[in-house]
C-alpha positions as CSV (number, residue, x, y, z in Angstrom):
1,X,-2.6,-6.9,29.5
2,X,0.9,-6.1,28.3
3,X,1.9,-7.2,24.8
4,X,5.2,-9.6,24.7
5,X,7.5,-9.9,22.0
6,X,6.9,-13.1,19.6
7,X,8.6,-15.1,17.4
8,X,8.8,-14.2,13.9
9,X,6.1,-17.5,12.8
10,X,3.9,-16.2,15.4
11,X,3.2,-13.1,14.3
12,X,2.7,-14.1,10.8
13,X,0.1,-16.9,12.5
14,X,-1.5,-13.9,14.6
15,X,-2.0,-11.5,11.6
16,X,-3.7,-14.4,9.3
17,X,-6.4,-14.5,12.8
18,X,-6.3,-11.3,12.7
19,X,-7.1,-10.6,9.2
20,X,-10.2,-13.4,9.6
21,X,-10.9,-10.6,12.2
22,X,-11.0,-7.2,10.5
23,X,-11.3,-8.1,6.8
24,X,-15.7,-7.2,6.6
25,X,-14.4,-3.8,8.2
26,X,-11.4,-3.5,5.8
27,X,-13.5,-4.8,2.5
28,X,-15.4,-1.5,2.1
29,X,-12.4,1.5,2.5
30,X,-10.3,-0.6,0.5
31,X,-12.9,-1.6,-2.4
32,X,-14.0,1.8,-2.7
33,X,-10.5,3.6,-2.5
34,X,-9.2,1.3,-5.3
35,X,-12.4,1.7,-7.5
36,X,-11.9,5.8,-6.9
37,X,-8.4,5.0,-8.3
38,X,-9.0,2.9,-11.0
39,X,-12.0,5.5,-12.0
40,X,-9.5,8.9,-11.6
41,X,-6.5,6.5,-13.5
42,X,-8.9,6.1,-16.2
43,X,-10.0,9.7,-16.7
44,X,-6.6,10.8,-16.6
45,X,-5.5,9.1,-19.4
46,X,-8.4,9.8,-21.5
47,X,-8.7,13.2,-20.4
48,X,-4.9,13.9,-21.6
49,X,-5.5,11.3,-24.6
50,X,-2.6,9.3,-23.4
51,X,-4.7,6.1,-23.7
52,X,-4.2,6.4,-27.4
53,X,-0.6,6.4,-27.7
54,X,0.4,3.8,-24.7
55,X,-2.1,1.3,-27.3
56,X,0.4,2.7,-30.2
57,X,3.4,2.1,-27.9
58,X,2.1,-1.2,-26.9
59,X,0.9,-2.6,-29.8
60,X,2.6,-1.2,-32.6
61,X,6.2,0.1,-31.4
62,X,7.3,0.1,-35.5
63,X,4.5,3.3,-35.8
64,X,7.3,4.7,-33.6
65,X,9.9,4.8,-36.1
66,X,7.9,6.8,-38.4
67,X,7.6,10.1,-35.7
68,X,10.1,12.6,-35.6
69,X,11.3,13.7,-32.7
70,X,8.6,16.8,-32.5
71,X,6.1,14.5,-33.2
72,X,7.0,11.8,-30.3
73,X,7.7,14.6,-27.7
74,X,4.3,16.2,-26.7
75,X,2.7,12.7,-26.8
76,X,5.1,11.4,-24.7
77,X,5.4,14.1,-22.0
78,X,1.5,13.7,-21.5
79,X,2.0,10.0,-21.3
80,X,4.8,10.5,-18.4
81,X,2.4,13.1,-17.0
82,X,-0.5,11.1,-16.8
83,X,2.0,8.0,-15.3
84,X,2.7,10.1,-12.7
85,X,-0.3,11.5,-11.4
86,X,-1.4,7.7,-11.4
87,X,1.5,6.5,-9.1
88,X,-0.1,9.6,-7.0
89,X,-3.2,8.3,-6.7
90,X,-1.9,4.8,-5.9
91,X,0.4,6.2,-3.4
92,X,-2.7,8.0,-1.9
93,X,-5.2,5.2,-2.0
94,X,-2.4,2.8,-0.5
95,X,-2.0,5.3,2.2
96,X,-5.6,5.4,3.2
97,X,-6.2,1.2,3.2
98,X,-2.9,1.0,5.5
99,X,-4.2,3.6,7.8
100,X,-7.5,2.0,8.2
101,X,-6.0,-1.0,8.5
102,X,-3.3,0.0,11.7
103,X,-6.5,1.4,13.2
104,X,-8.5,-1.3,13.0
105,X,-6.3,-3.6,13.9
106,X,-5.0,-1.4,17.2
107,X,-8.6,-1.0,18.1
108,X,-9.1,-5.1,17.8
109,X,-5.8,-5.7,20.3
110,X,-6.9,-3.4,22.3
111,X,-10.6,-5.1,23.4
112,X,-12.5,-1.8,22.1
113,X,-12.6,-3.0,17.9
114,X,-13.6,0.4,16.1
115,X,-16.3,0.2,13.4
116,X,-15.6,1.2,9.8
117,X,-16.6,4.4,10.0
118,X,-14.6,5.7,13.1
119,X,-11.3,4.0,11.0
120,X,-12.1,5.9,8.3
121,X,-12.5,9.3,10.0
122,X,-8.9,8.7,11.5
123,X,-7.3,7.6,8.4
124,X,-8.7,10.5,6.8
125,X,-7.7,12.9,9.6
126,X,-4.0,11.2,9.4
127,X,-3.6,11.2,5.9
128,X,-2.1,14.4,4.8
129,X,0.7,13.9,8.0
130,X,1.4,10.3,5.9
131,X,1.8,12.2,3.0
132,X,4.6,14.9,4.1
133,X,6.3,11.9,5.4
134,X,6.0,9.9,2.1
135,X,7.3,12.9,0.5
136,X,10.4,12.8,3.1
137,X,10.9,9.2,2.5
138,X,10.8,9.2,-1.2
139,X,13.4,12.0,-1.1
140,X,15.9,10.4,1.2
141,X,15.4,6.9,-0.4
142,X,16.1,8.5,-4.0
143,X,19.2,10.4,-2.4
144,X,20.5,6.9,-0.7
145,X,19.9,5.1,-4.1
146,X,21.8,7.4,-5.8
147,X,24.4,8.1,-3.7
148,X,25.4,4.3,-3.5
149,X,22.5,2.3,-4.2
150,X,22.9,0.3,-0.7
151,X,21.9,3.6,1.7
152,X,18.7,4.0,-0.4
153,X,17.7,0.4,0.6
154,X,18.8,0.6,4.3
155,X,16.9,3.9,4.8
156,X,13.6,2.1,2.7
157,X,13.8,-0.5,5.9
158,X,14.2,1.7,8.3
159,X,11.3,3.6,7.1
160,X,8.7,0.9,7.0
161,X,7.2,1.3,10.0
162,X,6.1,5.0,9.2
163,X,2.4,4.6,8.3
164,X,1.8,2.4,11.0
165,X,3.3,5.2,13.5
166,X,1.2,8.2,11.5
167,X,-1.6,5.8,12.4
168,X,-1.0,4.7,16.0
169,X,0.5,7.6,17.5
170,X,0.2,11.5,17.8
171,X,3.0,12.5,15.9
172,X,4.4,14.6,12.9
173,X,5.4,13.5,9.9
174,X,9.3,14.2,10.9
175,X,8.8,12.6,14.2
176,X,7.2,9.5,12.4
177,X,10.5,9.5,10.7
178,X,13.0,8.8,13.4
179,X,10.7,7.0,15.6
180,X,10.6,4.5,12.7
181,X,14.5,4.4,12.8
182,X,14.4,4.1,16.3
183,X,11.5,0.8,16.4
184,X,13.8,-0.5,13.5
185,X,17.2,-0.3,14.9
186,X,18.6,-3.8,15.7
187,X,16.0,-5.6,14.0
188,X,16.6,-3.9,10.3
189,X,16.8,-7.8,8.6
190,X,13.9,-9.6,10.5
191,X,11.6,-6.6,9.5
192,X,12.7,-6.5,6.0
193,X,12.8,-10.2,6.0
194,X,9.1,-10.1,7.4
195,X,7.8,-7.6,4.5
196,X,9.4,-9.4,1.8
197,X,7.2,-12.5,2.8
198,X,4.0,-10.8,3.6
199,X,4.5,-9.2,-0.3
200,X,5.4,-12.6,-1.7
201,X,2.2,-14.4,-0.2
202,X,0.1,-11.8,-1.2
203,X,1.3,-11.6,-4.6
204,X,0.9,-15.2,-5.1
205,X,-2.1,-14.5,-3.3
206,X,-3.5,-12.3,-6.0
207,X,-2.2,-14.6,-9.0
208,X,-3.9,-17.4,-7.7
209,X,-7.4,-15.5,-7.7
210,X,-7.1,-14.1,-10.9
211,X,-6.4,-17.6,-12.3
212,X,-8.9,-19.0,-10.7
213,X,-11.4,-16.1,-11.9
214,X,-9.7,-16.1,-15.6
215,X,-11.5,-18.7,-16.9
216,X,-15.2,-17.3,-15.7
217,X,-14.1,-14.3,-17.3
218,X,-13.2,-15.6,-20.4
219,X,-16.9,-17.8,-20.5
220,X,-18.7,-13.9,-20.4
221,X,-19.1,-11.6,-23.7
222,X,-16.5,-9.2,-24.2
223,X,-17.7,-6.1,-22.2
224,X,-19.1,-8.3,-19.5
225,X,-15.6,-9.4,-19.0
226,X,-14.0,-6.3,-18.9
227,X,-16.2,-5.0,-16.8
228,X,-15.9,-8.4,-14.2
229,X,-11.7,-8.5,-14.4
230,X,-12.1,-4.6,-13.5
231,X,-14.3,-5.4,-10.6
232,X,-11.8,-8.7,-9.5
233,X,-8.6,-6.2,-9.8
234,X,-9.7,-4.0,-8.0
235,X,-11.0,-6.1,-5.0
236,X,-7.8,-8.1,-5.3
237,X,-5.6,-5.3,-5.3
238,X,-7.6,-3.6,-2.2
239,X,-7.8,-6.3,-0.4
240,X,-3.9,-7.4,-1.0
241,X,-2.8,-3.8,0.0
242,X,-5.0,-4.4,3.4
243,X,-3.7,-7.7,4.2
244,X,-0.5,-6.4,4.1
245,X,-0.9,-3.3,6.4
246,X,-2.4,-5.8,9.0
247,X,0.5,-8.0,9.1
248,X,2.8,-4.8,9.2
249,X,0.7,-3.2,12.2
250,X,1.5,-6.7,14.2
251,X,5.2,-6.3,13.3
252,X,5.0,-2.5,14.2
253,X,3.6,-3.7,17.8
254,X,6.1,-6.1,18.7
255,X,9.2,-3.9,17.8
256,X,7.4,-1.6,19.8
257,X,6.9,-4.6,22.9
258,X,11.3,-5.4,22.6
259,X,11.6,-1.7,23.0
260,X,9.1,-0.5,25.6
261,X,6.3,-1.8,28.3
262,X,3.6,-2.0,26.0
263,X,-0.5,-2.9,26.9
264,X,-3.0,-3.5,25.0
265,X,-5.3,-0.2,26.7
266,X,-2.5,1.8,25.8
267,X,-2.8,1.7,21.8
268,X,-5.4,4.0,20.8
């Protein structure tokens, strides 16, 4: 059966289905993936005592006043070390959840739905490729944003549909480049459009579960808490990032169906 072009309330309708769908298969990588990060985050910043001084930057800015500039400079480079092997990590474990997710949700379309495991395997298997290309992005984003600010945001939409494409089809990580440009052209504002309201709804998404959770939270002893609002940020976070890639698989198929003859057999 060949997949059709749909309007853009439809596919937002189809990938809240499809997320009822997939989400058991999803829970696990993308619990998992975000504890790992939240673990590694953690141990980075004790590890390079940078926990310490974001608490002083945080809580006490004045302290500040009283450092010399010797004294501010080591502590600060660890801090702007640790920050960025974070961002890594959340780069990485984002990666991984999207490419499960594009599997998954390929496999579902196409009548054969892949288990967890075999999802996994790919997005594993795929993952270094997504990370060349994320390195490629980020550089000709930054150079676009600073050459005049509005290239750097045309290329970010023209380069959304990159993971998906990683996931989905047996290319390299420059091919993955243009063939995003390529499913984008003509159709740069409905996709960016598209994302923006996939990220809003799962932002207010996420806000709404963490007030709803808040209050049990609050009820628990201290350490119990922190321990709980861990937990609940991580699940929220995981399961946000997944939600997300399933609506931008869906999105990825149909500017695939406007451009080419596209059935559902044909996907993995």
């Amino acid at each position: 059966m060949e997949i059709t072009p749909r309007p853009f309330g439809e596919i937002l309708g189809e990938g809240m289905t499809m997320l009822a769908k997939v989400w058991r298969r999803l829970f696990a990588p993308a619990f998992w993936a975000f504890v790992l990060l939240g673990g590694l985050t953690i141990a980075i910043f004790a590890i390079t005592d940078s926990d310490d001084f974001l608490e002083l930057v945080l809580t006490n800015p004045e302290a500040l006043d009283d450092m010399t500039e010797a004294e501010l400079l080591e502590p600060t480079l660890r801090l702007l070390q640790a920050v960025l092997l974070a961002v890594i990590l959340q780069l990485l474990a984002t990666g991984f959840v999207n490419l499960t997710a594009h599997r998954l949700v390929a496999s579902e379309i196409s009548g054969e739905p892949a288990g967890t495991g075999r999802a996994v395997a790919r997005a594993f298997a795929r993952l270094p490729t997504l990370v060349v290309a994320g390195v490629l992005v980020f550089i000709s984003v930054a150079l676009g944003l600073v050459a005049l600010i509005v290239p750097g945001l045309w290329l970010a939409g023209c380069l959304t549909m990159v993971s998906a494409v990683i996931a989905l089809e047996e290319v390299g990580p420059f091919q993955a480049l243009r063939r995003s440009f390529s499913l984008v052209r003509g159709r740069w504002w409905p996709t960016v459009g598209f994302l923006l309201l996939v990220g809003v709804l799962g932002s207010i998404a996420a806000q709404l579960v963490q007030l709803v959770a808040l209050p049990v939270l609050g009820a628990s002893g201290v350490g119990i808490g922190v321990g709980l609002g861990f937990v609940l940020l991580v699940i929220v976070q995981g399961m946000v990032v997944a939600a997300i890639a399933v609506m931008t698989t869906l999105w990825y198929l149909d500017l695939r169906a406007r451009q080419e003859p596209l059935l559902r057999s044909s996907l993995l």
